[in-house]
C-alpha positions as a Markdown table, in Angstrom:
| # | Residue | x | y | z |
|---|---|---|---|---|
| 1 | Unk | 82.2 | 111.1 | 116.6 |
| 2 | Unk | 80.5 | 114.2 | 116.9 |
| 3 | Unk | 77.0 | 115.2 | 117.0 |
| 4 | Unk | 76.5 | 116.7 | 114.0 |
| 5 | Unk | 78.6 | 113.8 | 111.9 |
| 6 | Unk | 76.2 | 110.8 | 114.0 |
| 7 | Unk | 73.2 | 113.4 | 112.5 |
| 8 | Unk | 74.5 | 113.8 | 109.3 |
| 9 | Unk | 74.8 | 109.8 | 108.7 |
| 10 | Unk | 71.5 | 109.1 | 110.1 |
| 11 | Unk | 69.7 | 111.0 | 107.9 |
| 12 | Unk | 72.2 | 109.8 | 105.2 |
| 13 | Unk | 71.2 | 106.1 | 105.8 |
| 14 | Unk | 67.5 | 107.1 | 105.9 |
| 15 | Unk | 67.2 | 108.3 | 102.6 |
| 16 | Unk | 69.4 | 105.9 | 101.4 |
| 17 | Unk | 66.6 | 103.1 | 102.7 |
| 18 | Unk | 63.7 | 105.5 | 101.3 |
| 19 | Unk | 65.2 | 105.5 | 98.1 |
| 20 | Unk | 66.1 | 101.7 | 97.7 |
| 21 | Unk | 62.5 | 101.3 | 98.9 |
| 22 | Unk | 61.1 | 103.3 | 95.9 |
| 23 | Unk | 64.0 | 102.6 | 93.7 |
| 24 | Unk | 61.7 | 99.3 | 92.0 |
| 25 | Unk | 58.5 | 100.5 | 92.5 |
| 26 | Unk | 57.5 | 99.6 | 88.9 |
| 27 | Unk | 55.3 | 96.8 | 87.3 |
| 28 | Unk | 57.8 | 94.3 | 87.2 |
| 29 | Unk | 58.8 | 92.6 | 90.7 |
| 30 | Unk | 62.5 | 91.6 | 90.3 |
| 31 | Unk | 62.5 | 90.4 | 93.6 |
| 32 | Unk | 64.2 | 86.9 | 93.3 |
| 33 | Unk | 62.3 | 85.7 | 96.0 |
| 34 | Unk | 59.3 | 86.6 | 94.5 |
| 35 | Unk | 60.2 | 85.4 | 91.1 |
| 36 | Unk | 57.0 | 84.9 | 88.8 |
| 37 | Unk | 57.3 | 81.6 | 86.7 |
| 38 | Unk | 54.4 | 83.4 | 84.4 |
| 39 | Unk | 57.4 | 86.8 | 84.2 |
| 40 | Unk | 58.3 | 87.0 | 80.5 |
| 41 | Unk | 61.6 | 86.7 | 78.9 |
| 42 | Unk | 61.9 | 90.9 | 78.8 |
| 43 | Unk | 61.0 | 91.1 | 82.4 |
| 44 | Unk | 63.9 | 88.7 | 83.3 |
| 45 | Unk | 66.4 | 90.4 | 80.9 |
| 46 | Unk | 64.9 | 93.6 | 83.0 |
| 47 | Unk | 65.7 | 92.1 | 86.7 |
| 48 | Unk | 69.2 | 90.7 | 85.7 |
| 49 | Unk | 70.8 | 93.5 | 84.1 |
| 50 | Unk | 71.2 | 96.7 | 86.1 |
| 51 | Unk | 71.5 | 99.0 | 83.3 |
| 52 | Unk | 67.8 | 97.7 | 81.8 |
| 53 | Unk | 66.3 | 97.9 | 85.4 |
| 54 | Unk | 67.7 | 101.5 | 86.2 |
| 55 | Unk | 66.8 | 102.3 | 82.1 |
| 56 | Unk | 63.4 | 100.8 | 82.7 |
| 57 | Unk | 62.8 | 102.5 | 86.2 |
| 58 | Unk | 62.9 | 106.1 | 84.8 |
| 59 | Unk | 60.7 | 104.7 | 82.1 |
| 60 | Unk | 58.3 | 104.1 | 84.4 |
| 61 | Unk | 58.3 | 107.4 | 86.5 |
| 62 | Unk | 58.4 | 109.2 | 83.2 |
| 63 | Unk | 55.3 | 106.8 | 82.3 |
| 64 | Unk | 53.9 | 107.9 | 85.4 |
| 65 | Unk | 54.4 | 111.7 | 85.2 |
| 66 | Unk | 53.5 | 112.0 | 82.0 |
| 67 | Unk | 49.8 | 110.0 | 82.4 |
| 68 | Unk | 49.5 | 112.2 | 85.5 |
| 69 | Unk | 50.1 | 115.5 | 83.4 |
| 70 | Unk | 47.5 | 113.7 | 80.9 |
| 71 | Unk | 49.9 | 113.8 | 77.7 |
| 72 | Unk | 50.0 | 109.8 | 77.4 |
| 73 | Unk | 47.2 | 107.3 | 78.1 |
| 74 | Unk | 46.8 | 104.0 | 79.5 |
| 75 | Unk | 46.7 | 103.1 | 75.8 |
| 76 | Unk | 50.2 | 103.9 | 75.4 |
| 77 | Unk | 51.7 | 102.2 | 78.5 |
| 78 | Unk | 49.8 | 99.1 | 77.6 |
| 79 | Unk | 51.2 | 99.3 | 74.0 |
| 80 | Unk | 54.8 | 99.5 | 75.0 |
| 81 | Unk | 54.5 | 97.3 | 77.8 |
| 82 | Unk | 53.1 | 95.0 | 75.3 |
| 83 | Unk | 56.0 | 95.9 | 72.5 |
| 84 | Unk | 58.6 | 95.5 | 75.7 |
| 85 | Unk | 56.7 | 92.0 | 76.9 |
| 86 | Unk | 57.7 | 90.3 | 73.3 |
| 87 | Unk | 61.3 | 90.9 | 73.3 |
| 88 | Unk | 63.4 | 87.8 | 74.1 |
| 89 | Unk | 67.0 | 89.7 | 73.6 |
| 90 | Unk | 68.8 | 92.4 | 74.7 |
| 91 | Unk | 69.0 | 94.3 | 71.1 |
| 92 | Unk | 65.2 | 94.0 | 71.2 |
| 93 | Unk | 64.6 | 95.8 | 74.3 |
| 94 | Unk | 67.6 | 98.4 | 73.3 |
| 95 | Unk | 65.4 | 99.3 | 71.0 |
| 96 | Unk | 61.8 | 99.3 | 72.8 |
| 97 | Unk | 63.4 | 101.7 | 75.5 |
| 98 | Unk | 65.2 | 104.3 | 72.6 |
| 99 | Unk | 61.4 | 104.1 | 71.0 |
| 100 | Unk | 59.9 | 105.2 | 73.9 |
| 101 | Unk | 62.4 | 107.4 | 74.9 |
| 102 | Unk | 61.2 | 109.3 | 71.4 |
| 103 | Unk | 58.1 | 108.8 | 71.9 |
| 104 | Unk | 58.1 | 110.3 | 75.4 |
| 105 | Unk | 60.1 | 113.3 | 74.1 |
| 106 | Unk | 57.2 | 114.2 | 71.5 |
| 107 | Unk | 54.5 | 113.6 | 74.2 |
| 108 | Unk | 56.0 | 115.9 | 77.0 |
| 109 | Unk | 54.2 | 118.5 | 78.4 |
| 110 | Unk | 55.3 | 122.2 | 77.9 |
């Protein structure tokens, strides 16, 4: 193997580990591990489907740019984490994340 192809997958694997280490940076720990008995039906619909934990992960950096850029507040991450903490089915949190998903397109910043 050449140089350049051992360089090229190092730095390949590297920021493949940097961005599974930031990938669930988010409120909700879906480590199994780590599994909170107090985590609510929502969050464990969240941490067993990979569509609802990759959908809910760019909630969250979209959360987190958009409280950074000042066009959301705490007030409304609370109220949808809230709104997403009472749903017990998948339908239900279908819905929470195309509601926010509207609501975040009204907020953005120009």
């Amino acid at each position: 193997m050449t140089r350049i192809v051992r360089i090229a997958l190092h730095t390949l694997a590297s920021a493949s580990l940097m961005f599974l280490s930031t990938a669930h940076a988010t409120d909700i720990d879906c480590d199994p591990s780590a599994t909170a008995a107090n985590a609510t039906q929502a969050q464990r619909l969240i941490c067993e489907s990979a569509l609802f934990s990759m959908g809910y992960q760019r909630i969250y950096a979209d959360q987190q740019r958009l409280l950074k850029a000042r066009a959301i507040t705490d007030a409304d991450i609370a109220a949808f984490r809230k709104k997403r903490d009472r749903c017990d089915s998948a339908s239900c949190l279908d819905t929470v994340f195309r509601e926010w998903n509207a609501f975040a397109s009204r907020a953005r910043v120009p």
